[in-house]
Every structure is written in structure tokens, then in C-alpha cells.
N, C-alpha and C positions, 0 to 999 in steps of 0.2 A: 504494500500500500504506500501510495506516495505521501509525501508531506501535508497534513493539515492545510489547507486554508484558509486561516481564519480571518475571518470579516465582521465578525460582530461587532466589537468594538476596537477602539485604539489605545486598552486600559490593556488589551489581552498582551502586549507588549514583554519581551523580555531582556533583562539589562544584556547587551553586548557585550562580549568579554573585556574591551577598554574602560566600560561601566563598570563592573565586577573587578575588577584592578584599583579602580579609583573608592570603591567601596571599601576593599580590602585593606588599601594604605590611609584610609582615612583616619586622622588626628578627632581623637574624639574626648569628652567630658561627661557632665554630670548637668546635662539641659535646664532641669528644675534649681537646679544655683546658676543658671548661666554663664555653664563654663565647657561647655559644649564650642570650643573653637567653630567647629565645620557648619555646625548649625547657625552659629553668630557670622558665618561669610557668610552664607547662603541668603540669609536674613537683610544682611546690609546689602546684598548684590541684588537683591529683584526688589528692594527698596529704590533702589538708586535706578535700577530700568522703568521702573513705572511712576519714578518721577513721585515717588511718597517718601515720608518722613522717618517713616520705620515700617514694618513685615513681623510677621508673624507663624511661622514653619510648623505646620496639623498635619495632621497623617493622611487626612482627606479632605477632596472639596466641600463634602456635605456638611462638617464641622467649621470648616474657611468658612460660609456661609452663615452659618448659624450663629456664628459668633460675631461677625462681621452685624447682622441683623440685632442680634442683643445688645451689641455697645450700641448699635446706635439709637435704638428706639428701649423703650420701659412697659412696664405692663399696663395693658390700657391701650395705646397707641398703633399707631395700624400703616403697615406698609402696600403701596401698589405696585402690581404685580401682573405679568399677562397669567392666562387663565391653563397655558400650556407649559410656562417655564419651570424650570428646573425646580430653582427655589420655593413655588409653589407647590408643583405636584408628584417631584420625584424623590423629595427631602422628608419623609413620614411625617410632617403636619408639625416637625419639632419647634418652630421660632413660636405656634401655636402651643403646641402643647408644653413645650418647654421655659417660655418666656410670655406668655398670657399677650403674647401680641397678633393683632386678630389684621390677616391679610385680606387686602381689597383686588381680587383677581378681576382683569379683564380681559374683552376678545381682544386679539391678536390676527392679524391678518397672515397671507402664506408665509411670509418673511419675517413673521415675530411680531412685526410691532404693533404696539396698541395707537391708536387715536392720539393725537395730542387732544383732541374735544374731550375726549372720555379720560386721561389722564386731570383734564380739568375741572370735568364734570363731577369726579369720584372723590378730590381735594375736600375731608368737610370744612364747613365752617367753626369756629372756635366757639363750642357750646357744648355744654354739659351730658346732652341727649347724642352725643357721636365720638366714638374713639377719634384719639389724636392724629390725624395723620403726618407722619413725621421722616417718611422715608419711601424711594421709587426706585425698582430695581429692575434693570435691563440686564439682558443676557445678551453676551458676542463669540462665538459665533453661536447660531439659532439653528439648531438642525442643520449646520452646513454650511448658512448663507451669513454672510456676512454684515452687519446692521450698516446701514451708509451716515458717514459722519456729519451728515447734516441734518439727520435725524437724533442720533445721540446729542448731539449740541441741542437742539430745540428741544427735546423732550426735559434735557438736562436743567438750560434755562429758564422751562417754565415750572417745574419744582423748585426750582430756589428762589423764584418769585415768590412763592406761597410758603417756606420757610422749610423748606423738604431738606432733608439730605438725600445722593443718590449712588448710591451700588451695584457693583457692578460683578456678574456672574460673568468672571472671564475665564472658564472654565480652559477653551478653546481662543482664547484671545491671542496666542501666538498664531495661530491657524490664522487667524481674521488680518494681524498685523502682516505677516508674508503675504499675505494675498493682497492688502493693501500695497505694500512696497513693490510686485512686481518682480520680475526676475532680476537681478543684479541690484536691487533695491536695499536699502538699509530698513532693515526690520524693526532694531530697536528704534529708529527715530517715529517709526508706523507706531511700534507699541505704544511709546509718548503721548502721543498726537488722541490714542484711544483714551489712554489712561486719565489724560490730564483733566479729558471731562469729568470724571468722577471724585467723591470722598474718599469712595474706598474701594478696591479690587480685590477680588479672589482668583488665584492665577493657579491650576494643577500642572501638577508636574508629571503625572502621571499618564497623561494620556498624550497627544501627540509628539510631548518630549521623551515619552519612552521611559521616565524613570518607575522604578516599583513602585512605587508609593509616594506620597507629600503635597499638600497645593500650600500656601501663602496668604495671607489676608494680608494687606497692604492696605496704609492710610494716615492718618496724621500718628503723632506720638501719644497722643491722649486717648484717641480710639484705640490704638493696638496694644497700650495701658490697661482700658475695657476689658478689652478679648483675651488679654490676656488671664485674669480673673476668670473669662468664663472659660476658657478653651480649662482651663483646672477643674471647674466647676463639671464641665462635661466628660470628664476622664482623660484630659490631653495632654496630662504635664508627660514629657519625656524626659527619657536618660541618655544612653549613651545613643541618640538619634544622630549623630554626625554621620553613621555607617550609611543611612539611607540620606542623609542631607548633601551629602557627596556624589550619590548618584543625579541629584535635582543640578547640583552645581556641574557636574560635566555635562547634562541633558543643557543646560542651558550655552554652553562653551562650543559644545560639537552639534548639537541637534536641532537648533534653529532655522540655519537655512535650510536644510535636509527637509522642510517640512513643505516646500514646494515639490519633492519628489512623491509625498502622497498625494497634492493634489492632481498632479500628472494621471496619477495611475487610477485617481477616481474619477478622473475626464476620458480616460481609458477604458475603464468597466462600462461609463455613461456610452461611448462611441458604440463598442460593441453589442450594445441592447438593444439601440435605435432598430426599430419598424418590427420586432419582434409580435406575434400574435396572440392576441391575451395579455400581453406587458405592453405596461407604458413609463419610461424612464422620467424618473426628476432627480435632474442631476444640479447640484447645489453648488457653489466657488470654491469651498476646499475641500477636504477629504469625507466627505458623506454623499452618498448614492439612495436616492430611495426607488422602488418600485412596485409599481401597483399590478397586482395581478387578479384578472379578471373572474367572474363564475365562482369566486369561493376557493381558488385553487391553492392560494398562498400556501398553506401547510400542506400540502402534497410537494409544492416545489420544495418548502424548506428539508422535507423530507427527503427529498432524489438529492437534493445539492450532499443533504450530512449522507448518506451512501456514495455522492461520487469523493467524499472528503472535502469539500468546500462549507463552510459554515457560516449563515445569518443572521438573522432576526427579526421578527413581526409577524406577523399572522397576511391582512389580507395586503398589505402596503412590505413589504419588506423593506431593511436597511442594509446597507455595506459601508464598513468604515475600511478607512485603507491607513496603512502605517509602516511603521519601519520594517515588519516581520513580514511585510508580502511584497514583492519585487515583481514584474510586469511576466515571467513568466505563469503567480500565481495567479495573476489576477484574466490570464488566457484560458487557465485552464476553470476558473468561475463562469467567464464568459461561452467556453465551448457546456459545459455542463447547464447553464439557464438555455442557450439555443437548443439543447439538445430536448430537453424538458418541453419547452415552447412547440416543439416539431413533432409531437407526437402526435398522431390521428388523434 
């Protein structure tokens, strides 16, 4: 049997042996006294890329987030929210159940974004009968696509009109900055130019940079003061975390611009679907592929694909993330195995 294929996500990544080297030599401490060296570069280095004051290094984005959410808002108080992101629907309801802060979800159109009307409309007014609302959180990239920066600015500007602070789920935010910058483009000054919209950012490191584990909460020093208290509060103090904070530190040194070679190869899987029978491609700007398959058939494909060794996700709409584990051969042999599927009487 040949090699896996996997496509589910870009979390399913595994450190490269130059990663596992950099793990292995890592200079490490005791985190909860901060003296964790490699965790304190790591810290100060995606501070100083995204243009904040201090960072904050969690094992996960669902925690970057949660805590990012806590500092900023109190119990009572109410963040807005699209009605499909992350922070709303894929985070178990914790900023809710954990911090008594009651989210204000909206529609979102195919690309993520909510209405600046409806971001306006949702704003309440300063009365006793309506939680506070004190905070607006956009995600980059959205399924794939990329949010356009003159939509983050205006959504951004019109929250801080009304006294909002705004957060930012950049989960994939390296994804969004390369594909902003272009090929031969300067990525960090892209990341900048994102970040700078925001209070605060949540950046993993886990997913299209390849490292095992870690995302960042990023933002002034008095927020990540906050988060700091709660990332404790939620089970986050670490110890000798420099072992995996080393991995985040070379993901960010070697595997930044690498992150155009996924999107390549998911404009590659997208090429080879076109006019397919019963499938219909939407292919997104960086490394996510979705497709719709017709009559109910979705989990019979996903079924023939995990028999030919290729592996997905979704039921009627399926997903393909592309990343550093799959190179244009694997991504022929997904494509010859969806035709083949599609061709059958």
C-alpha cells in the first residue's frame, strides 16, 4: 500500500527531521517562573512580527482564543461574532461557559464576512436590559479565502467607534499574509499590514507552519498580563515547553514562505476537478479545497478515496487541506482516485 494521503487537515503535519533536531537541542527552563529561555524567544519573536507589545505561547488555538476573549471582555459582556467562525462554533461554547460572556453570532456571507449594517445593528446601546458589548472578532483566513483588507479596516473602525475592542482568529493568518504578498513578496510586512488592524491576535503554529503543537495570543502588555492569569486558570501554565516552542521558532524561520507551495498544490487538486460529474469545485486562495458532491454521494466518495489511501473530510460538501506532508505527486494521485469515483456508471 502506498503512502497515506492525507488531506484532512494541515494540523495532521509532522515535524521534519530539521524540526526534531531543533526540538532536541532546545535550551529549555521552568515556563511557570519564566525561565523557559526558548519559550521567552519564541514569545518576543511573533510579538515583534505582528507588531504587539508582548505574546503569549498555549499549546492551542482554542485556549489563544479563549483567553484572548477573557482578558478582554468580563462577565456580562458580549462579543460579535459570525454565526460560522471558529470562535463561535468550533470552540465548545467555553468564552460562554467559561467566562459568562454571552456571544452575539451573525450571518456571514460565502467569504466570512458579516455586514458592517449588522455588525452595527447588533452594537447594544449602554442600558441595563442588554449585555455589554465590548468586543468583535474576525477570522483570517475563513475557510480558505482570504478576508480583503479593506474590509478588516472598516469592520475594524466601526467597532472602535462604538468602544469595541477587536480580535483577531488568525489561526491561518500566515496563509492569508503569503497570499497577500504574492510570490517573491515579503510576508512579514503582509503579516503587519493584517495585524496592525487588530488588539489582539491569535496566531497557531500548528497548522500550516507545520509545528506539533503551540498558537500565540499576541497584544498589548496589559492584555497578555490578562491571559496570562487565565491561560493558569485554564490549565496552561507550562514547564519545560521550550522542547515544542523550538519547533514554532524554526516553523516560523524555514516554513513561511514554503506556505505558497501549499497553495500551489491546492490550485492543483482545484485544476484537476474542474467539469467533473456530480462534483462541483470551490477552490478558495490558499490551501483549502472544498467540494460539493451531488445525490447524497459525499460518504461513498469519502469512502472509495480512504480505500484508495487518500483521506478527507465532510459528508455532502467535502474539504482538502494541503500542507507540507503532501507534494504534487500526492495530490495526482487524490485527483486520479475523485475522477475515478466520478466515472463510474
Amino acid at each position: 500500500m502506498n503512502t497515506i494521503v492525507d488531506l484532512r487537515s494541515d494540523t495532521v503535519t509532522r515535524p521534519t527531521p530539521a524540526m526534531r533536531q531543533a526540538m532536541f537541542d532546545a535550551e529549555v527552563g521552568d515556563d511557570v517562573f519564566g525561565d523557559d529561555p526558548t519559550v521567552t524567544a519564541l514569545q518576543e519573536r511573533i510579538a515583534a512580527m505582528t507588531g504587539k507589545e508582548a505574546a503569549l505561547y498555549m499549546p492551542t488555538g482554542t485556549q489563544s482564543n479563549l483567553c484572548g476573549l477573557l482578558a478582554h471582555c468580563q462577565r456580562g459582556d458580549e462579543y460579535i461574532v459570525g454565526q460560522l467562525a471558529h470562535t463561535y462554533r468550533y470552540e465548545g461554547g467555553g468564552a460562554a461557559v467559561l467566562g459568562s460572556i454571552q456571544p452575539q453570532p451573525l450571518l456571514q456571507d460565502a467569504q466570512g464576512r458579516m455586514a458592517l449594517a449588522d455588525i452595527a445593528n447588533a452594537i447594544k446601546p449602554d442600558d441595563a436590559h442588554f449585555a455589554r458589548t465590548r468586543l468583535l472578532c474576525l477570522e483570517n483566513t475563513w475557510n480558505g479565502h482570504v478576508m480583503p483588507h479593506d474590509y478588516l479596516t472598516a469592520a475594524a473602525a466601526l467597532a472602535r467607534a462604538q468602544g469595541l475592542a477587536v480580535h483577531l482568529d488568525g489561526a491561518r493568518v500566515f496563509n492569508a499574509a503569503v497570499a497577500n504578498a504574492g510570490e517573491g513578496g515579503d510576508a512579514v510586512a503582509a503579516l503587519r499590514r493584517i495585524t496592525d488592524v487588530f488588539d489582539s491576535v491569535s496566531v497557531c503554529f500548528s497548522k500550516g507552519l507545520g509545528a506539533p503543537m503551540g498558537s500565540a495570543l499576541c497584544g498589548s502588555k496589559e492584555l497578555i498580563a490578562r491571559a496570562h492569569r487565565i491561560r493558569k486558570m485554564t490549565g496552561g501554565g507550562l514547564r519545560q515547553a521550550g522542547v515544542v516552542a523550538a519547533a514554532a521558532l524554526y516553523a516560523l524561520d524555514k516554513h513561511v514562505e514554503r506556505l505558497q507551495q501549499d497553495h500551489a498544490m491546492a490550485q492543483r487538486l482545484a485544476a484537476g476537478l474542474q467539469g467533473l460529474p456530480g462534483l462541483s469545485v470551490r477552490s478558495a486562495q490558499t490551501n483549502i479545497v472544498f467540494l460539493d458532491v451531488t445525490e447524497g454521494r459525499g460518504p461513498a466518495l469519502l469512502a472509495y478515496l480512504k480505500d484508495a489511501g487518500v483521506l478527507a473530510t465532510g459528508m455532502i460538501g467535502l474539504r482538502f487541506v494541503t500542507h507540507l506532508d503532501v507534494d504534487a505527486a500526492g495530490i495526482d494521485r487524490a485527483i486520479a482516485a475523485i475522477r475515478a469515483f466520478a466515472q463510474q456508471p
